[in-house]
C-alpha positions, 0 to 999 in steps of 0.5 A, a space after each residue: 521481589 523489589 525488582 517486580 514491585 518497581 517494575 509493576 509500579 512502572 506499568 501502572 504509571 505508564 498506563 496512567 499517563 498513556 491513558 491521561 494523554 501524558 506520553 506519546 501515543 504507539 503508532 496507529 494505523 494509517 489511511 492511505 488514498 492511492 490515485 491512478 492518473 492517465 488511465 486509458 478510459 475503458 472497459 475492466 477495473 484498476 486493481 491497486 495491490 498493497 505489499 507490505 515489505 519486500 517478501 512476495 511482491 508482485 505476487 498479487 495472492 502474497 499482498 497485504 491488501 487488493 482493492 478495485 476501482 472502475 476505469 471508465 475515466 481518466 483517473 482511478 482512486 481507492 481508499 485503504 484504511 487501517 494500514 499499520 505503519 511501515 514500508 508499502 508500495 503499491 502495484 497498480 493495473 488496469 485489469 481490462 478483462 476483469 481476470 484479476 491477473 496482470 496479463 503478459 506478453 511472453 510471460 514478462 511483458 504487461 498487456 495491460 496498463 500498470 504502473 507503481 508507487 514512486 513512479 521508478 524507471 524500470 528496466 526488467 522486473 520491478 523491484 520493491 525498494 525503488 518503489 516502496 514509501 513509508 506509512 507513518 502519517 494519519 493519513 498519506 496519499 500516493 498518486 501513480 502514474 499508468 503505463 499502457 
């Protein structure tokens, strides 16, 4: 019976000073800009895919969120807000056809340009980790570079 009052009498005073501005806040979600740079002007859209962990990455229906841009000039940039913290990356390409797939060549190869967060060398399929980064700031930003 003691254990439950002390223990109440803790949730009490740990919401009071939350509430007062005395601890130290959870972790709020994030906004994080995403820039594509040498974007090849033209037709179609630049889609930024965000994946949230390692599961299901580069499968665009499996992301944690997809937002588009124009690629009418030589940049592209989007806006995510509210992205909780913890480890992303970000698969960007130009969708040229606007079919919201990344379009291949052979089934493995990009027709489209493309690129991801962190900007790695990749020599076969992209991998989450060399491309993933840490939301865990108010606000972050990200620029990729676009490979045609």
């Amino acid at each position: 019976m003691k254990y439950r009052r002390f223990r109440h009498m803790c949730v009490v005073l740990g919401l009071g000073l939350a509430g007062a501005g005395l601890l130290p806040a959870i972790a709020d979600a994030a906004d994080l800009e995403v820039t594509a740079s040498h974007v090849v002007p033209g037709p179609g859209s630049i889609r930024f895919v965000l994946y949230r962990g390692a599961e299901g990455f580069r499968h665009e229906d499996k992301a944690f969120r997809v937002l588009s841009a124009p690629a009418g000039t030589g940049s592209a940039s989007v806006h995510f807000q509210d992205v909780p913290p913890g480890r992303y990356a970000v698969m960007a390409y130009h969708d040229a056809n606007d079919d919201r797939k990344l379009d291949l060549r052979l089934g493995m190869f990009p027709k489209e340009g493309w690129g991801l967060s962190n900007n790695p060398r990749v020599m076969g399929p992209p991998g989450f980790a060399p491309s993933s980064f840490a939301v865990d700031e108010p606000d972050r930003s990200i620029v990729i570079e676009m490979h045609y």
